[in-house]
C-alpha positions as CSV (number, residue, x, y, z in Angstrom):
1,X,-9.2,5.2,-16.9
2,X,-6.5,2.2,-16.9
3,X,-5.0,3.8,-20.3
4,X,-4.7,6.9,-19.1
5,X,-3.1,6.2,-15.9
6,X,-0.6,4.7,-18.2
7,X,-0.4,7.5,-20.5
8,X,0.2,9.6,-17.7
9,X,3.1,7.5,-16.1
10,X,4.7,7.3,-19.9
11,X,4.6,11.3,-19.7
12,X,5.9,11.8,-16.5
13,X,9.5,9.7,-17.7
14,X,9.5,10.8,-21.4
15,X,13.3,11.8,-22.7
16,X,13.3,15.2,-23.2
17,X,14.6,14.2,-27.3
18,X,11.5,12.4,-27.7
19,X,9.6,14.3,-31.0
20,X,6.7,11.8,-31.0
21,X,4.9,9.0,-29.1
22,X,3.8,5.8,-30.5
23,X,1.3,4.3,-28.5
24,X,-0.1,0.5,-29.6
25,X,-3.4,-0.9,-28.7
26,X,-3.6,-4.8,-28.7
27,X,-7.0,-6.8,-28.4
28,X,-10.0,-5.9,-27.3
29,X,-8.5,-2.7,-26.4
30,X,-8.0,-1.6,-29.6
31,X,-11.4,-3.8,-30.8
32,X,-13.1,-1.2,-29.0
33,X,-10.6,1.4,-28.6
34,X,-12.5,4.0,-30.6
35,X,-16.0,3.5,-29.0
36,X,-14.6,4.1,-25.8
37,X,-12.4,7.3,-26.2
38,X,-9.5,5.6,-25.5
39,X,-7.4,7.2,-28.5
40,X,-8.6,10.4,-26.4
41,X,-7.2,9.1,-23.1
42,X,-3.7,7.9,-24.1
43,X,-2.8,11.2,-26.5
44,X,-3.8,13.8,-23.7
45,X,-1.2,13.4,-22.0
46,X,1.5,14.0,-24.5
47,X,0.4,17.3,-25.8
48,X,1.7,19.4,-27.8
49,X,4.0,16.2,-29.4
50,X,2.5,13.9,-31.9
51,X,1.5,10.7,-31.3
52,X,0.5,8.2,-33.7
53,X,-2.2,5.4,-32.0
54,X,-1.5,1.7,-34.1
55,X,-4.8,-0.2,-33.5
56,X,-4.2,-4.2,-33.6
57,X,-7.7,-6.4,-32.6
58,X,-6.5,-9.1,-34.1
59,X,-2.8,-9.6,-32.0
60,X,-3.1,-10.0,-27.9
61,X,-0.3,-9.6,-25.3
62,X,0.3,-12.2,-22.8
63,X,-0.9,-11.1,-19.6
64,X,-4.5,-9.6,-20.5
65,X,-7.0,-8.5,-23.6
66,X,-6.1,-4.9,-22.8
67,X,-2.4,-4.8,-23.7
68,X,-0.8,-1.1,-25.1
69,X,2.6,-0.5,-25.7
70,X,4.3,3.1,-25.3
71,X,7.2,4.4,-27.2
72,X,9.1,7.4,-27.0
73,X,11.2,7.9,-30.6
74,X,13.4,10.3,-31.8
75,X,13.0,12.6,-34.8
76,X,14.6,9.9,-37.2
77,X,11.9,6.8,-35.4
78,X,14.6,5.2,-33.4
79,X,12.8,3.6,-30.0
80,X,14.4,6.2,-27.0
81,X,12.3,4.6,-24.2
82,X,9.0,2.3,-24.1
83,X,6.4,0.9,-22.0
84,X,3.9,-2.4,-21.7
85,X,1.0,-2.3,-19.8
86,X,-2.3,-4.1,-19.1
87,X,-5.9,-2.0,-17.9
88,X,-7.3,-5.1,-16.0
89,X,-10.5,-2.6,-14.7
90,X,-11.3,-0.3,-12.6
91,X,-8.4,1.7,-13.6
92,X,-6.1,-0.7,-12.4
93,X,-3.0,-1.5,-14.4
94,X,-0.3,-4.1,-14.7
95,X,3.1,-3.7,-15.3
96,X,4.9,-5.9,-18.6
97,X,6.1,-8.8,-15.5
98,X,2.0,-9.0,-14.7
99,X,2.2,-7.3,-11.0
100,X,-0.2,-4.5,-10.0
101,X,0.9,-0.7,-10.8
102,X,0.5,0.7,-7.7
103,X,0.6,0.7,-4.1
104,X,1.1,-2.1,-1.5
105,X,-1.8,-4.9,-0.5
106,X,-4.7,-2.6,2.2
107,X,-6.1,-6.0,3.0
108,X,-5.5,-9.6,4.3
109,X,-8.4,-11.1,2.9
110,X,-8.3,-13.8,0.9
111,X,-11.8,-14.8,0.5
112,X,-15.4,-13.2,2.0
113,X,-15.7,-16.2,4.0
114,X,-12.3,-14.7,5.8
115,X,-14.2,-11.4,5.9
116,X,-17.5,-12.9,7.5
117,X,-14.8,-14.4,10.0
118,X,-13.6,-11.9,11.5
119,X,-17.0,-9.8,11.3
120,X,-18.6,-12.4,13.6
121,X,-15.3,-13.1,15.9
122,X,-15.1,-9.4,16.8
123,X,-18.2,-8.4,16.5
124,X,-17.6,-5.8,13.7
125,X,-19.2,-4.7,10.7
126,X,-18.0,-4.8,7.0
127,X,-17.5,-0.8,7.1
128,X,-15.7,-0.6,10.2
129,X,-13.5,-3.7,8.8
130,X,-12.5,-1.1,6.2
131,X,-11.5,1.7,8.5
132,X,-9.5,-0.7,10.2
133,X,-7.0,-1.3,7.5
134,X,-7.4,2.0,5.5
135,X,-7.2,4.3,8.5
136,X,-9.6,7.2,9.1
137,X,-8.4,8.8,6.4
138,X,-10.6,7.1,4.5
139,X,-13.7,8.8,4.7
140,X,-12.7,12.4,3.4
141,X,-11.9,9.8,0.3
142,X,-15.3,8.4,0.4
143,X,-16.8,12.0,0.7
144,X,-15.2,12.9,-2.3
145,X,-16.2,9.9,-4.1
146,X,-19.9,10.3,-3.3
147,X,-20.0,14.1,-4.5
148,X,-19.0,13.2,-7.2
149,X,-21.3,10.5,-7.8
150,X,-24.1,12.9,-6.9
151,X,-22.7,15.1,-9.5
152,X,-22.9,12.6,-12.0
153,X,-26.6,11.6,-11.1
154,X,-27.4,15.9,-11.5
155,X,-26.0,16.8,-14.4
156,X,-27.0,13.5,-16.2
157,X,-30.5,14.2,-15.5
158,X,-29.7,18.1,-16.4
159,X,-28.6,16.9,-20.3
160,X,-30.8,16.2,-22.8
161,X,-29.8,15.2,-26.9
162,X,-27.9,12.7,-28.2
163,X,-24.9,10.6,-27.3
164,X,-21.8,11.1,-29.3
165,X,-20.8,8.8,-32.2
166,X,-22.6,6.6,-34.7
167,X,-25.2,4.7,-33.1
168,X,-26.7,8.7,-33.0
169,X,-28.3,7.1,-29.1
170,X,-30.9,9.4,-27.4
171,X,-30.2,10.5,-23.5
172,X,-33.1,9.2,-21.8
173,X,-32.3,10.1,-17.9
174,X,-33.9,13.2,-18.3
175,X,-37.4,12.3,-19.7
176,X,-37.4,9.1,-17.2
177,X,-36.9,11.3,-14.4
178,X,-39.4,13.8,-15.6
179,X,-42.2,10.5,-16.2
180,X,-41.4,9.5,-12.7
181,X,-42.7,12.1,-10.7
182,X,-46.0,11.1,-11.9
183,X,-45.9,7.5,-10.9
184,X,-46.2,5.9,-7.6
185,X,-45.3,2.9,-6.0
186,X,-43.4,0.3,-7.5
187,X,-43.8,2.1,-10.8
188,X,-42.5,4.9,-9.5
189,X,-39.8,4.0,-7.5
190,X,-38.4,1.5,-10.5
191,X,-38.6,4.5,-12.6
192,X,-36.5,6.7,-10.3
193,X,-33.7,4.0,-9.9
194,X,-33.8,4.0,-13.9
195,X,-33.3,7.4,-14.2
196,X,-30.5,7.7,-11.6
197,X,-28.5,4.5,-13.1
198,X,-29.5,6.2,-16.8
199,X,-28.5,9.8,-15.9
200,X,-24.3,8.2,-15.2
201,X,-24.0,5.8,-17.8
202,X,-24.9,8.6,-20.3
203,X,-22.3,10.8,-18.4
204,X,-19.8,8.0,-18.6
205,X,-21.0,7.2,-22.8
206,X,-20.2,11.1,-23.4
207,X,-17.0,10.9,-21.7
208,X,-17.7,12.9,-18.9
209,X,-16.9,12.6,-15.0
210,X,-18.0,9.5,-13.5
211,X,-17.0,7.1,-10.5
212,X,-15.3,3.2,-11.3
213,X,-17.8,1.3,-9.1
214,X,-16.1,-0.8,-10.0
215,X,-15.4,0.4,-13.5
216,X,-16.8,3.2,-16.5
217,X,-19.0,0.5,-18.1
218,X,-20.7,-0.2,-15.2
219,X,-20.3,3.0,-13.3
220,X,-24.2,3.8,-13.0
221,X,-25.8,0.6,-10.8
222,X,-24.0,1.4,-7.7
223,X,-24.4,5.7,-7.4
224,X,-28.1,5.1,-8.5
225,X,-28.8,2.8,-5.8
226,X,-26.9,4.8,-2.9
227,X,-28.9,8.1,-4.3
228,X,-32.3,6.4,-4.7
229,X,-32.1,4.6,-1.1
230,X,-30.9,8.0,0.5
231,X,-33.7,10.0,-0.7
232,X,-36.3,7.6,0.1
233,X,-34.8,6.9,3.5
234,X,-33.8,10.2,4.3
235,X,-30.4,8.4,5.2
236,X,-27.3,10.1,6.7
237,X,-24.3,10.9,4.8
238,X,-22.6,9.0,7.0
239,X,-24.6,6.3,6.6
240,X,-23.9,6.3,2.8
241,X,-20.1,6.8,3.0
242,X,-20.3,3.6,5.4
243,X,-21.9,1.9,2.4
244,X,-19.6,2.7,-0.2
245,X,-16.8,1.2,2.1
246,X,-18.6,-2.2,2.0
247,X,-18.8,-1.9,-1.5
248,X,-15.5,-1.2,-1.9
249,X,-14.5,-4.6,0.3
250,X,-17.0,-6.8,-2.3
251,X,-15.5,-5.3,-5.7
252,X,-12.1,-5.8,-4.3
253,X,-13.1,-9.6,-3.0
254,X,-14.1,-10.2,-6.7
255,X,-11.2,-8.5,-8.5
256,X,-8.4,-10.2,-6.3
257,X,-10.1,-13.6,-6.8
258,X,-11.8,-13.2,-10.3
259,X,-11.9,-10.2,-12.6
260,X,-13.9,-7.2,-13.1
261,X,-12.9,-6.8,-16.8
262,X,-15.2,-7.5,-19.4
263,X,-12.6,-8.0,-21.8
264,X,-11.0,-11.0,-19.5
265,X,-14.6,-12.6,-18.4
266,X,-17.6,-10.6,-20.1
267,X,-20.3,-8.3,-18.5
268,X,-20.6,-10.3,-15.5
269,X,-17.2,-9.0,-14.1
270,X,-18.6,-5.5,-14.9
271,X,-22.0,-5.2,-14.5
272,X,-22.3,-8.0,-12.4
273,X,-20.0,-7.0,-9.4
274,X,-21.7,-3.7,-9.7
275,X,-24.8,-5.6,-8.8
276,X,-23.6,-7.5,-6.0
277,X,-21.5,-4.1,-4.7
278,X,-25.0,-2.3,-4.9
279,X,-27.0,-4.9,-3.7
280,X,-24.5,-5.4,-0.6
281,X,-24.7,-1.9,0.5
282,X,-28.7,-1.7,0.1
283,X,-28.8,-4.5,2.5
284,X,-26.6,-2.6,4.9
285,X,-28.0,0.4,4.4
286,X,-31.6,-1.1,5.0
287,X,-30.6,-2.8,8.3
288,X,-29.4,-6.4,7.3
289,X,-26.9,-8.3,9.5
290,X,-23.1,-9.1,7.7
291,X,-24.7,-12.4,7.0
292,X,-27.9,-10.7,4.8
293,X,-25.2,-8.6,3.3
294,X,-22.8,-10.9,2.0
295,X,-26.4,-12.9,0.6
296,X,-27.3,-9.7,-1.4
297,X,-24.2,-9.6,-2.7
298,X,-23.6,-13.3,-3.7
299,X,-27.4,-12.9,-5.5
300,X,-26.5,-9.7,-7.7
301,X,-23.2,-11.7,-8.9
302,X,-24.9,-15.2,-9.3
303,X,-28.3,-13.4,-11.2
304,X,-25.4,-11.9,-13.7
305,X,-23.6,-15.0,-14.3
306,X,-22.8,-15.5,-18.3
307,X,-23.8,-11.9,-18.9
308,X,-21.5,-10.9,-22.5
309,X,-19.6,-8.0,-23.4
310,X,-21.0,-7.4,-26.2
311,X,-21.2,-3.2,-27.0
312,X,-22.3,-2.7,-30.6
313,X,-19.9,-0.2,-32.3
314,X,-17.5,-0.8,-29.7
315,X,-19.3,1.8,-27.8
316,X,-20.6,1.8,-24.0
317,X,-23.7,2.8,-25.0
318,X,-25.9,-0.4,-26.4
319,X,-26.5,-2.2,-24.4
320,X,-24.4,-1.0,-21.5
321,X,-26.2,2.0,-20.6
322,X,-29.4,0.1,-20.3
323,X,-27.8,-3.1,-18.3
324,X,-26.6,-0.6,-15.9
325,X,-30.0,0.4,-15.1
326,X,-32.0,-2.5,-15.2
327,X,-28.9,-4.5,-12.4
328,X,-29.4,-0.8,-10.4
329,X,-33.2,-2.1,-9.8
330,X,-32.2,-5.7,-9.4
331,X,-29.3,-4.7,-7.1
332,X,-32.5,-3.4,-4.7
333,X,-34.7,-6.6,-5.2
334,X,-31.6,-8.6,-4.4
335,X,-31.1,-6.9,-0.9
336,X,-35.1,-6.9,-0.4
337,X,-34.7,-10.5,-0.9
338,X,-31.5,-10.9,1.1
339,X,-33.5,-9.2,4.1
340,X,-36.5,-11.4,4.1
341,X,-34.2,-14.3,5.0
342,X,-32.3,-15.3,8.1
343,X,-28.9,-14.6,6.0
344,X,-28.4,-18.6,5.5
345,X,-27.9,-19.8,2.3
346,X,-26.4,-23.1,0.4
347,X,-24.4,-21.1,-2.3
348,X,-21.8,-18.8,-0.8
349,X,-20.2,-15.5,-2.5
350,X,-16.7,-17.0,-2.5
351,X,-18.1,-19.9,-5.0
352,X,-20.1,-17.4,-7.1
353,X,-17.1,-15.5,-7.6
354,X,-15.1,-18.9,-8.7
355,X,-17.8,-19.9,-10.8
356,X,-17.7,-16.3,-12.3
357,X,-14.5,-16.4,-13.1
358,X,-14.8,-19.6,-14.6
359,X,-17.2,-18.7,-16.8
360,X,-15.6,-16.1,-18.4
361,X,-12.5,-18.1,-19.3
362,X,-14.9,-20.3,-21.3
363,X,-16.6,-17.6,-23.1
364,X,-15.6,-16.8,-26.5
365,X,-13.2,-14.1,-27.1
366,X,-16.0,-12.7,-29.2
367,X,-18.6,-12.4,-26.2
368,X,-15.3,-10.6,-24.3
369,X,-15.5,-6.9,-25.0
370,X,-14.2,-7.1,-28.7
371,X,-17.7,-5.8,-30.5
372,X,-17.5,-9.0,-33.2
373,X,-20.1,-11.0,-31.1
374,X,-24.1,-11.1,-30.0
375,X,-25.8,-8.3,-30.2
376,X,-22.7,-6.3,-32.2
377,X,-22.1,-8.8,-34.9
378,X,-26.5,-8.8,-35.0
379,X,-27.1,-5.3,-34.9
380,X,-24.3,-4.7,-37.3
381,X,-25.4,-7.3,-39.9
382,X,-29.3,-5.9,-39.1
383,X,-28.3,-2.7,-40.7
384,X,-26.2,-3.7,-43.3
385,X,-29.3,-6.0,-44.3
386,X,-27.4,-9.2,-44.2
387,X,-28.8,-12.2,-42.6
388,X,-31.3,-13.0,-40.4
389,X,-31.7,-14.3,-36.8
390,X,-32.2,-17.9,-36.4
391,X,-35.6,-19.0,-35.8
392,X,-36.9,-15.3,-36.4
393,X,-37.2,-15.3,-40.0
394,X,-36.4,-13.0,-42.3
């Protein structure tokens, strides 16, 4: 998404003498460049001129892992215009100076505990927090965002084969869904939630239309949940759209104050704040008080906490796809949780969000979204027949 966002602003100022594009993927962008589409996304936009991609793992820009560089030459290679810019999740981009490429701050929060301030001092709820600041024109957006959630979810469990690229990856939303319907309680509910959180990550692993919640890798936990939860609760659409709006105010609680980029702090900024956005909206759509819902949400964060970016091939199949279905169920059992308690709790969300972000700085670049780490580097050596895994044997 980030990447082609910046395609598409490079496009939109090109000189008119420009005969190719040149387009430059640093880090873990390039690292997993290929696995991702992102050599798609960038050269879209420049149709019908050339463009040559230059992949370089190994060299980082300052500001973020997922540095690319645009240039506009001439017929002879002379530099007419260029462009740095950082995909920081989500879509979101930075510009070369490291400020956001885009519009002006919505909110004046800080922190959630700011949030559960002003939820208790006026007596409002998360949701109607967000239509506060956004305006009412808000909800169309949400409307919009949900049908094509729901879209995702349909034609994810419509599609049955394989998964493009090497790891040759079956679709499994399909059969899940089909097993479900003969199961019953907890079985079969789990195995719903699977199927829903399966049936978008596969969407999102073939490149086709899915929702940041709060970004492609971990785009199924969050439309899985809202889906499941509506159909068992026979819940509004109003009542969903309200949810997606609290969502919305966690993942942007956690971007503004840590990261939701697995190549900055691993698969806890992705799959992780997927978690806790899911897990805050079951627990509002389930009848928990802003207290209850800001514990959901500080559980699926703190239950994720470590999690690596680690996608063998550099694809977001293994083992994103299967992540994003397992936090959709634990996103539930978090807010189930959340709601058995009085909403008190020692650890608040503001400090699991800290401690997230501290972890990820510690982490090894190779457990950051660059495929040379844990299960890549295993999986890889597995079939080349090299090595073994300690204390497995042979």
């Amino acid at each position: 998404m980030g990447p082609r966002f910046a395609a598409d602003a490079f496009a939109a100022s090109i000189p008119e003498a420009a005969a190719k594009v040149r387009v430059t993927l640093y880090g873990s962008l390039a690292a997993t460049g290929r696995g991702h589409l992102t050599d798609h996304a960038v050269s879209a936009p420049f149709v019908p001129r050339p463009v040559e991609i230059v992949w370089l793992p190994e060299q980082s820009l300052p500001r973020h892992p997922n540095g690319m560089r645009f240039e506009a030459l001439d017929a002879a290679g002379r530099v007419l215009a260029s462009r740095v810019a950082y995909s920081v999740g989500g879509g979101a981009l930075l510009d070369e100076e490291g400020r956001p490429d885009g519009g002006p701050e919505v909110y004046p929060y800080t922190a959630m505990s700011q949030v559960l301030g002003e939820t208790e001092r006026e007596g409002l709820l998360i949701w109607e927090m967000v239509a506060r600041h956004e305006g009412e024109s808000i909800w169309p957006y949400f409307g919009d965002v949900w049908a094509t959630m729901r879209r995702s979810i349909e034609s994810g469990l419509d599609t049955e084969g394989r998964l493009p690229g090497s790891l040759n990856v079956l679709r499994k939303a399909s059969s899940y869904h089909a097993r479900a319907q003969n199961l019953t309680g907890y079985f079969g509910q789990t195995a719903l939630l699977f199927a829903y959180a399966l049936a978008v990550s596969e969407q999102n692993a073939a490149g086709g239309e899915v929702v940041t919640a709060p970004t492609c890798g971990a785009c199924g936990v969050l439309p899985a949940v809202l889906f499941f939860l509506q159909q068992q609760s026979r819940l509004s659409q109003e009542k969903i759209l309200h949810a997606l709006a609290t969502a919305g105010m966690i993942g942007n609680i956690v971007k503004r104050n840590a990261s939701i980029s697995g190549a900055e702090v691993g698969c806890q900024g992705e799959v992780g704040t997927a978690c806790s956005m899911a897990a805050a909206a079951a627990a509002q759509l389930l009848g928990g008080t802003v207290r209850q819902i800001e514990y959901a949400a500080e559980m699926g964060l703190e239950h994720h906490l470590g999690l690596t970016c680690d996608p063998i091939g550099g694809y977001v199949q293994i083992p994103c796809i299967e992540r994003n279905a397992v936090a959709a169920v634990r996103a539930v059992d978090c807010a189930a949780y959340a709601l058995l308690s009085d909403g008190h709790h020692l650890v608040s969300f503001d400090e699991v969000v800290r401690t997230m972000w501290e972890t990820g700085r510690d982490l090894k670049s190779t457990y950051r979204e660059t495929a040379q780490g844990g299960l890549a580097k295993i999986y890889v050596h597995g079939l080349k027949g090299q090595g073994s895994v300690p204390g497995m044997g042979s």
